[in-house]
C-alpha positions, 0 to 999 in steps of 0.5 A: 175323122175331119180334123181343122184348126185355125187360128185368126190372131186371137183365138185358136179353135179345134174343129172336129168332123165340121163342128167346134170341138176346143177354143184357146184365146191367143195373141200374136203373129205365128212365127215363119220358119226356113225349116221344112215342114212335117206332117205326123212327125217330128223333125222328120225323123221321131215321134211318128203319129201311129195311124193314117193321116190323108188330105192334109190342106194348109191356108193362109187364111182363117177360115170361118165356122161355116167354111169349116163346116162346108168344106167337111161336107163337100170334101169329106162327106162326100166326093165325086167320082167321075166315069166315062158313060156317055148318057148315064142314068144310074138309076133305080138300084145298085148293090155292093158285091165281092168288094164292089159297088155295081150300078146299071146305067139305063140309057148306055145299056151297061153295068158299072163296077165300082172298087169300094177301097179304090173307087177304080171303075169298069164298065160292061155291056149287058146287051139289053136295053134300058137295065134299071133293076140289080140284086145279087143272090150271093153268088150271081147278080141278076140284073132286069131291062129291056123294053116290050118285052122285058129281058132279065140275066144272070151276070157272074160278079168274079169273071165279069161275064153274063151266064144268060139272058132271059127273055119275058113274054110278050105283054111283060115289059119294063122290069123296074125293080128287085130283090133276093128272099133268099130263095128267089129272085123277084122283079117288078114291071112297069107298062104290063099288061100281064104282069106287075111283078114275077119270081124267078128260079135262079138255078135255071131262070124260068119264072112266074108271072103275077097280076093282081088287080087293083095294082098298078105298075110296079116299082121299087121292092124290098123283103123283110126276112118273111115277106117280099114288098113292093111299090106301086106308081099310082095316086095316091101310091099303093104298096103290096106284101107279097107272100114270096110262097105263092106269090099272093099280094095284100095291097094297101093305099097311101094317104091322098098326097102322097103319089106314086111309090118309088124306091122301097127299103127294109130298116131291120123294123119298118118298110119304107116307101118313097113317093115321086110327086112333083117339084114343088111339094117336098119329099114324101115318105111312108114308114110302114109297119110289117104287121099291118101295113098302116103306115106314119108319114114323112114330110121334108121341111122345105121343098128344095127336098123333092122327088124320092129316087132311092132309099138305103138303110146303114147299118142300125144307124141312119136310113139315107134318101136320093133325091131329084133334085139339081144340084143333087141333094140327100137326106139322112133321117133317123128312122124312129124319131124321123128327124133329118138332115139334108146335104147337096153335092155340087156338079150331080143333078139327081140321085137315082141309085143307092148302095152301103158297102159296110162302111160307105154310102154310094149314090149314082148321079142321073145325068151327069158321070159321077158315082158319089162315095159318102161317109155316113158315120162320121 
């Protein structure tokens, strides 16, 4: 909780997580003391406040409503963490595994592990190039990159060592994203001729490869507990439910407008899809529904919410969004009224990966050396 007060020489206000919560009409000078100063105390010594008390900060001005509000945002809703990636895109995927946040930065060819308690961060070399899809299967990571041909490895989370690294066949290229059913790993292609997605065996890493017609190439994936769903870059966009079985496909179309499938998420209800349009045209989304495949549309108000990078569900609350924008921007939409709120972090110039740990929203800045811990449930 973000707990401010202030006081202007008549009024006293109470401000709870940004939001005026109490007011008391009040007069006079507040007195000035050559005593010290105790926080969650009394007199240093009695009356301890039972509980955590952290970021106390003292003004001698009063701040307004709006100063309030901007300050529980930037400060308390979300805070920057600096690494030290030369040229890092945190983009597609990440996932929370044994107490860690794990980002692959596409252009440094690396896996960064960040501590969710500390926000401590180590970085490991993955030794192919362009790493851009990570899920984990409950005891290893499974990370995808490489160029033509793509690579895919097994990377054990608890000694920091990769197990061993997969080459695909020629005419696979450019794994995008996956996912884990349970019983398979899955990793779709981007620019393969041979392949839009394939299922890998984790006990051993041999795979199969799969090439529907009318696709296109492949992006972000999901699974909702029967089918594995993937998104496609075309326009309008295209998504598929995969049986993870044998591997067949029912493809569907998006609505004209609504162009290239990017990042997808399962909300415990819906599929969501993000679509990748341009700069000008705000934020598109499809909520889609498991049975069918028909789908609702969403649309940001204003277009300064653009370009779906990375979708994330919390927990039966709030679905959170990554957006391409500068300064980096997110949106947090409640998925069954599909109303939303949107937040931008000063310094972060897009917001290309996602992951919750349980208590946390992580996002991975494209371009610059920040990670950003969030506080959804405040």
């Amino acid at each position: 909780q973000y707990v401010a007060m202030t006081y202007n020489g008549s009024q006293v206000k109470v401000y709870l997580n940004g939001i005026e919560d109490g007011t008391l009409s009040h007069t006079g000078n507040i007195d000035i003391s050559a005593n010290n100063v105790y926080i969650g105390c009394w007199n240093g010594s009695i009356q301890y406040y039972r509980g955590i008390i952290d970021e106390v900060g003292i003004r001698d001005i009063a701040l307004t409503a709006a100063g309030i509000q901007g300050n529980y945002e930037y400060y308390f809703r979300f805070r920057k963490l600096s690494h030290n990636l030369v040229s890092s895109y945190l983009e597609n995927q990440a996932v929370y595994a044994n107490g860690y946040v794990w980002f692959v930065a596409n252009l440094a060819g690396k896996l960064l592990r960040v501590d969710s308690q500390t926000g401590e961060m180590t970085s490991y070399d993955l030794n192919i190039s362009h790493p851009r899809a990570i899920c984990f299967d409950g005891t290893y990571l499974w990370i995808g990159g490489g160029a033509e041909p793509a690579k895919f490895l097994k990377f054990n989370p608890n000694t920091c060592q990769i197990v061993n690294t997969y080459s695909c066949s020629t005419g696979q290229n450019y794994i995008m994203g996956s996912v884990y059913d349970g019983t398979s790993v899955w990793m779709s292609m981007m620019t393969s001729p041979t392949a839009k997605y394939i299922k890998i065996n984790p006990s051993n890493g041999s795979y199969t490869a799969y090439n529907p017609s009318g696709t296109g190439d492949g992006h972000g994936m999901c699974y909702d507990g029967t089918y594995v769903w993937i998104a496609f870059q075309t326009s309008p966009a295209k998504y598929g439910k995969i049986s993870p079985n044998d591997g067949s496909i029912t493809v569907y179309t998006a609505p004209t407008g609504w162009n290239v499938g990017t990042a997808m998420c399962f909300d415990g209800t819906y599929v969501w899809m993000g679509t990748y349009n341009d700069t000008v045209t705000p934020a598109r989304l499809l909520r889609i529904n498991l049975l069918n495949g028909s789908y609702t549309t969403f649309q940001a108000a204003n277009s300064v919410d653009h370009i779906v990078l990375t979708i994330t569900f919390v927990s039966n609350d709030y679905l959170w969004v990554g957006l391409e924008t500068q300064p980096g921007r997110y949106m947090r939409i409640e998925p069954n009224s599909m109303n939303y709120t949107s937040f931008s972090v000063p310094g972060i110039i897009a917001s290309g990966s996602s992951a919750f740990d349980g208590k946390h929203i992580w996002f991975g800045g494209v371009g610059t050396s920040y990670v950003v811990k969030g506080y959804p449930k405040d």
